[in-house]
VMD Tcl script that draws the C-alpha trace (Angstrom):
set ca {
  {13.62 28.80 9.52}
  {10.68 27.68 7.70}
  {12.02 24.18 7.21}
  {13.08 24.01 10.57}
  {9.33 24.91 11.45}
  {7.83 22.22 9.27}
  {9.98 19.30 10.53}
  {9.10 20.29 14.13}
  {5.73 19.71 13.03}
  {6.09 16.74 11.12}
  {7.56 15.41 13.78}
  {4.89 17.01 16.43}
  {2.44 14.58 14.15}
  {4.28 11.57 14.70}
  {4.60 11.52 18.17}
  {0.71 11.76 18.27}
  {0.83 8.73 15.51}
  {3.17 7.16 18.49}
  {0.20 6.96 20.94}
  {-1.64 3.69 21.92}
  {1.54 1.73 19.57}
  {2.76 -0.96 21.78}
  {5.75 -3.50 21.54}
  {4.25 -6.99 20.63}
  {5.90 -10.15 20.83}
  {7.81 -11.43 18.10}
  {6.23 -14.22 15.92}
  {6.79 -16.53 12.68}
  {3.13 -17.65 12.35}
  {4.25 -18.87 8.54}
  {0.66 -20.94 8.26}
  {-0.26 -16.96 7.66}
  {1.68 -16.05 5.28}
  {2.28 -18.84 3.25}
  {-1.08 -21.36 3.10}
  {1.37 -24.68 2.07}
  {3.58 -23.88 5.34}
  {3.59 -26.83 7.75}
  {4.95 -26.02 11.53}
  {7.73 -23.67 10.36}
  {10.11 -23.39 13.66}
  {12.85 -21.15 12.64}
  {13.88 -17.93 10.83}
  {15.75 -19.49 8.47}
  {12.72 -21.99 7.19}
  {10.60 -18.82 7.15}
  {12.89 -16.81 4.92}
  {13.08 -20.04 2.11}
  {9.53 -19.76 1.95}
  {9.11 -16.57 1.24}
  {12.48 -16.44 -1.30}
  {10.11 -18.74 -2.76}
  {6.91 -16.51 -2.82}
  {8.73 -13.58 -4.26}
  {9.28 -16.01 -7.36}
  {6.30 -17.27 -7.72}
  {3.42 -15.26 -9.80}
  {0.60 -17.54 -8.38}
  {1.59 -15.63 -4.99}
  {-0.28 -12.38 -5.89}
  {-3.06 -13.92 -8.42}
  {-6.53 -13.71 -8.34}
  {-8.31 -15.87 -6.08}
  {-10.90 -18.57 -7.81}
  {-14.47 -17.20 -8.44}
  {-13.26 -13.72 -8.26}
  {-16.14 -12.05 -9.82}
  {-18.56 -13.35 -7.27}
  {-20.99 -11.42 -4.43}
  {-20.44 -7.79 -5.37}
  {-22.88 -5.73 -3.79}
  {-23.92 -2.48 -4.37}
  {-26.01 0.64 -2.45}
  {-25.79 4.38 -2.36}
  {-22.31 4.90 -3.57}
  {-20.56 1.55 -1.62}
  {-19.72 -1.32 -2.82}
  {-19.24 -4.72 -0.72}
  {-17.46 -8.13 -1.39}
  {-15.87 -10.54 -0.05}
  {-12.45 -10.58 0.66}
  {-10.64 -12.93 -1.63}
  {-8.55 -14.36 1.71}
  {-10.83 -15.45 5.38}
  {-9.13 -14.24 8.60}
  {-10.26 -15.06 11.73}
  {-11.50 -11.37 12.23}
  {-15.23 -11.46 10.86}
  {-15.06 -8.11 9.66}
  {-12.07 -8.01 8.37}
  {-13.26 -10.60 5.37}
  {-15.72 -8.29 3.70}
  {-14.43 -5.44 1.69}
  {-16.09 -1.97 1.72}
  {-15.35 0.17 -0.72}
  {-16.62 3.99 -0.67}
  {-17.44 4.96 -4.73}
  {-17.26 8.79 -6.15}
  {-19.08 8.47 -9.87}
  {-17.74 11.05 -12.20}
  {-20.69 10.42 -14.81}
  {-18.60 8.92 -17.52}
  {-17.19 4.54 -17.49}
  {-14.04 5.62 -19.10}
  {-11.31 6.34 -16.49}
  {-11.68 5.02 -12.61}
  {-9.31 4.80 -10.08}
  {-8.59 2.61 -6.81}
  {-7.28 4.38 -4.07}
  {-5.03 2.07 -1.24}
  {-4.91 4.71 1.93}
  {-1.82 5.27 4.35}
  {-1.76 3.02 7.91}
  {-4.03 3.98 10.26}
  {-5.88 6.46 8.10}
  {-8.69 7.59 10.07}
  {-10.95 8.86 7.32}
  {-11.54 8.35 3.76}
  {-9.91 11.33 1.15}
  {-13.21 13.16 0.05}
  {-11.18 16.43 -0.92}
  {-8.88 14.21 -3.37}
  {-12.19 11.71 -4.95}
  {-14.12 15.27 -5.76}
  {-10.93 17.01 -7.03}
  {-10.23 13.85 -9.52}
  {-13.95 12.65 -10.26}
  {-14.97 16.50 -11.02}
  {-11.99 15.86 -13.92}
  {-13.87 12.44 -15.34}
  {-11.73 10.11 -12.76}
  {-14.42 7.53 -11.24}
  {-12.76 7.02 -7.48}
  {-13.00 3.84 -5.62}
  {-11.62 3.84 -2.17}
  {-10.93 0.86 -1.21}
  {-10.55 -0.22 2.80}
  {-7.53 -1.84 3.50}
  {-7.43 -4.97 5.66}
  {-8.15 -4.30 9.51}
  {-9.14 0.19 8.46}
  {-12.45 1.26 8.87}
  {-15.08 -0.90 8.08}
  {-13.27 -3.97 8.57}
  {-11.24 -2.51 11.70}
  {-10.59 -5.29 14.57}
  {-13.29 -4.77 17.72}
  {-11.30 -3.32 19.89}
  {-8.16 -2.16 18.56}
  {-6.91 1.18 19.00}
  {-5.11 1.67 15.77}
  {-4.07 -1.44 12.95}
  {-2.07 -3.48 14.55}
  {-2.79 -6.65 12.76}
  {-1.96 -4.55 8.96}
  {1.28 -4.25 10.09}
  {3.09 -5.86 13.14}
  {6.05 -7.94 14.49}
  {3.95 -10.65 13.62}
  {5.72 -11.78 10.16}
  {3.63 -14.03 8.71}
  {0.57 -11.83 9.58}
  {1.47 -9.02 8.00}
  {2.33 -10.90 4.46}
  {-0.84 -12.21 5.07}
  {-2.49 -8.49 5.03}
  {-0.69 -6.96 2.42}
  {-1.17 -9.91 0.22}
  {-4.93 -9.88 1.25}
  {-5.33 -5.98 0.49}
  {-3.61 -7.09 -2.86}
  {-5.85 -10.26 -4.14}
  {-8.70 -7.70 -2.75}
  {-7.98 -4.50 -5.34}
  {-6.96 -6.69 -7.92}
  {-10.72 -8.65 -7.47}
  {-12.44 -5.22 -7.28}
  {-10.20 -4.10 -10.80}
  {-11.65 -6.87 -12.37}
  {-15.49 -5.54 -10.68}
  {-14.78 -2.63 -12.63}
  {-13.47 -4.02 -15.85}
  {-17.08 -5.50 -15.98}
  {-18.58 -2.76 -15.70}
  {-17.34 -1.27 -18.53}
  {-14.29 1.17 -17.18}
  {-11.53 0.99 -19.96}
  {-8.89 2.52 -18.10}
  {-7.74 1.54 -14.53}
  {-5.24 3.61 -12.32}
  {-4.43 2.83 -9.09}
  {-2.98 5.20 -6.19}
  {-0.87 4.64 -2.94}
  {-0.20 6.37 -0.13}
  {2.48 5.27 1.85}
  {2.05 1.86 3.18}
  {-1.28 1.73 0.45}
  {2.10 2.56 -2.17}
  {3.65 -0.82 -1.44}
  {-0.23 -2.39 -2.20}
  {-0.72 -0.21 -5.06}
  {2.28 -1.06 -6.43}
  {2.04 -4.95 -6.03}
  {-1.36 -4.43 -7.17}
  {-0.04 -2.77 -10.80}
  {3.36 -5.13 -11.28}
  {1.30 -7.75 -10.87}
  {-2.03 -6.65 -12.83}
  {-2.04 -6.62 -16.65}
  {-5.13 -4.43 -16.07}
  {-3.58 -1.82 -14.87}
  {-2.69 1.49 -16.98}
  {-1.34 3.87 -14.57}
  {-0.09 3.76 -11.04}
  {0.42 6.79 -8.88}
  {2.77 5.93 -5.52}
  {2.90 8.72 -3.11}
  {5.53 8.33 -0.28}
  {7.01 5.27 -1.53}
  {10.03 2.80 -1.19}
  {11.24 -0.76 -1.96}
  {11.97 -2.34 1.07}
  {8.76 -2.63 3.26}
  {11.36 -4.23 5.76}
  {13.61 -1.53 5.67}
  {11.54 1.28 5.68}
  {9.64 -0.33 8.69}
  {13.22 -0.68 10.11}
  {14.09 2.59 10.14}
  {10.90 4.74 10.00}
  {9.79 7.32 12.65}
  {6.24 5.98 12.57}
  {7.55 1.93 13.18}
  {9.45 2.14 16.00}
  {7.30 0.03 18.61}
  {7.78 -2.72 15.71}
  {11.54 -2.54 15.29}
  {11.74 -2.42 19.23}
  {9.71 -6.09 19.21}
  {12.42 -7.10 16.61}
  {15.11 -6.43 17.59}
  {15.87 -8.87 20.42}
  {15.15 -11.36 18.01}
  {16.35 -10.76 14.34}
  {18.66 -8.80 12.31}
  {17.25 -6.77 9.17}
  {18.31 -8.78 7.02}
  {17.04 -11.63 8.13}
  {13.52 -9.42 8.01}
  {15.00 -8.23 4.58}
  {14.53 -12.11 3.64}
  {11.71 -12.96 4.93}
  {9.19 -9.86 3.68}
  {11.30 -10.04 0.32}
  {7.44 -10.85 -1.10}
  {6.70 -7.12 -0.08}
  {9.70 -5.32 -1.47}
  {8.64 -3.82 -4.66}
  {12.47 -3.40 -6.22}
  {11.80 -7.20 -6.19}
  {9.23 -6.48 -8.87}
  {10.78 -3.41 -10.72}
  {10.75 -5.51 -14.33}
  {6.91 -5.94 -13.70}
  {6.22 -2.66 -13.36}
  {8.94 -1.31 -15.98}
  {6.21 -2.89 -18.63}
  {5.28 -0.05 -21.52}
  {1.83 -0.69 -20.85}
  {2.49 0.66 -17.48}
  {2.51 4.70 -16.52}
  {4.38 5.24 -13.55}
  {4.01 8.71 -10.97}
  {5.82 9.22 -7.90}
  {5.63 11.97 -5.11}
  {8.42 11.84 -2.66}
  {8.98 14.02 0.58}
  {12.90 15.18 1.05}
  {12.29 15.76 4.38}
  {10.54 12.24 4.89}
  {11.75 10.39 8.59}
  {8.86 7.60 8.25}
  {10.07 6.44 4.29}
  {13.65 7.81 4.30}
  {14.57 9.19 1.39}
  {17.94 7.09 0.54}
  {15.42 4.42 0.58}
  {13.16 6.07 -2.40}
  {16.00 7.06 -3.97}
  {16.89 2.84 -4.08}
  {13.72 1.94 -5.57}
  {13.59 4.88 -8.31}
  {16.83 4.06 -9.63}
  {15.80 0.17 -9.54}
  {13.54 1.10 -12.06}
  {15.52 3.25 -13.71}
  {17.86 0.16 -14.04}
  {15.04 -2.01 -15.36}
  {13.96 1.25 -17.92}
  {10.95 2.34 -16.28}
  {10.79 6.38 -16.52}
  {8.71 7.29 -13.79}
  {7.60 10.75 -13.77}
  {8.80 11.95 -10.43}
  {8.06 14.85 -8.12}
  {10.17 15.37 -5.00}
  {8.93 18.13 -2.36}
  {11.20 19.64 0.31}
  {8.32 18.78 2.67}
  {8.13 15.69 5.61}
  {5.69 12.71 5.45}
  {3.09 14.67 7.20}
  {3.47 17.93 5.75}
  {2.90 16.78 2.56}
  {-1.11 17.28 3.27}
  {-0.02 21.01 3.86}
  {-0.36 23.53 1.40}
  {1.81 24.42 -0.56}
  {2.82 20.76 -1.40}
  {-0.52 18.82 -1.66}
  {-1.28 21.65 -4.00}
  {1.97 20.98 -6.02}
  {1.46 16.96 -5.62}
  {-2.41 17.71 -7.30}
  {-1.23 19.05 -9.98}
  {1.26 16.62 -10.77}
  {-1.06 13.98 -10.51}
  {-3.87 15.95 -12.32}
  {-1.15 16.37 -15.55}
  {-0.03 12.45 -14.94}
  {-3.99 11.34 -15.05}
  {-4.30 13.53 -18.20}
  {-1.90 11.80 -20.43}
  {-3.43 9.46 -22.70}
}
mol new
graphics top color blue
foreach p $ca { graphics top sphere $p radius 0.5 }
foreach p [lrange $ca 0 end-1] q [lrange $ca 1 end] { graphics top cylinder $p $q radius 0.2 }
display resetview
């Protein structure tokens, strides 16, 4: 009865996550994703271009000059975004800093879609335990959120090449503020994702030598599949569907599907923590259960927690409890 309870609810929460989401038109816009692209026409050209990407490890490196125009002032830090969009605010990244008095340990936080807030509770819990946190904002989320928009629609959209274009911007950004941090004398650098921030967090640490430890909560490969056949993606399926097949989306956001990277992040330099929901209708659980056992394949040994919880009820008690703790004992391993 319980269960039954906490699904209703979980899925109470989504339907409110529902509001103000809109169908959009379908669109390649390749010049986006891919900066070499020249007047890509079809779904097929799209898709070889981004076979390509998935290959390539200049995709996902640092931009040039990196290092350059960090500011900081009373516990934020500013710089510029290491890719320009035509949304002003959307090229300057804002990151909110907890200090936890010591340069040893810090960690870069990569929040869920549409988070409305940053996670206080969870940077005093960690930075109370030596854990500098740095949350960062995610393209078109707070600071940098669109004029206008009622939730972030241009994060994650119908729009293809757009949306390679953000994650591979929120990417090359935590990767540029790792290296802001590496300066400043942290030796150790986590990184931890929730939900859609797991697919960025864990791009960020296959592809980031820098990297000790990555924490994914509510994760999956595919980002195509899970936006496919999640409860909170719906209005974006619905624009795709008169239009392509998943796998032709399969092929062309194969840059954003972490199994695609599993060998990257199997490295033993490389800690891996994972916190799934059993219950989970927005990152279905077969789909998890892909991706763990892709790393399993390519001998990474995540340490993995699975709650009989949904996506939203994982910030109830008693499971954000359990998922603290587990995270707490993964940060404590040296």
């Amino acid at each position: 009865m319980y269960h039954s309870w906490l699904d209703r609810w979980d899925e109470r929460r989504a339907q409110r996550g529902e509001e103000g989401k809109k169908t959009t038109s379908f669109i390649l816009d390749a010049e986006r994703a891919f900066p070499d692209a020249n007047k890509v026409a079809s779904i097929e050209e799209f898709c070889g271009l981004a076979e390509q990407a998935a290959v390539d490890p200049a995709f996902f490196a640092e931009p040039p000059g990196s290092d350059q125009g960090f500011q900081r002032h009373d516990g934020w830090l500013q710089f510029p975004s290491g890719i320009s969009t035509d949304i002003e605010e959307n090229n300057v990244v804002w990151a909110k800093i907890t200090e936890s008095g010591a340069s040893v340990q810090a960690m870069v936080v990569f929040h869920h879609w549409n988070a409305s807030a940053r996670n206080r509770q969870l940077a005093k819990y960690l930075s109370r335990r030596g854990i500098t946190v740095v949350e960062m904002a995610m393209p078109y989320h707070f600071e940098r959120r669109r004029p206008q928009s009622a939730y972030a629609d241009y994060m994650l959209s119908s729009n293809l090449g757009r949306t390679i274009q953000s994650v591979r911007q929120a990417v090359l950004d935590g990767r540029k503020l790792i290296r802001w941090l590496k300066s400043e004398g942290y030796q150790e650098i986590s990184v931890l994702g929730m939900s859609l921030g797991s697919w960025v967090a864990g791009i960020v640490a296959a592809h980031d030598p820098a990297v000790s430890k990555a924490s994914l909560f509510l994760t999956a490969g595919s980002l195509a599949d899970m936006v496919w056949t999640g409860r909170a993606t719906r209005s974006i399926r619905d624009s795709f569907e008169p239009e392509i097949e998943l796998s032709d989306l399969r092929r062309a956001w194969c840059p954003l599907n972490m199994e695609n990277y599993a060998h990257l992040l199997a490295r033993r330099s490389l800690a891996l923590h994972i916190v799934l929901a059993k219950r989970d209708k927005v990152v279905l659980p077969e789909l998890s259960e892909r991706f763990t056992k892709r790393l399993e394949d390519a001998d990474a040994r995540p340490n993995l927690l699975k709650l009989n919880c949904g996506h939203y009820s994982l910030a109830m008690p008693p499971y954000i409890l359990l998922a603290g703790l587990s995270l707490k004992g993964f940060m404590s391993v040296r």
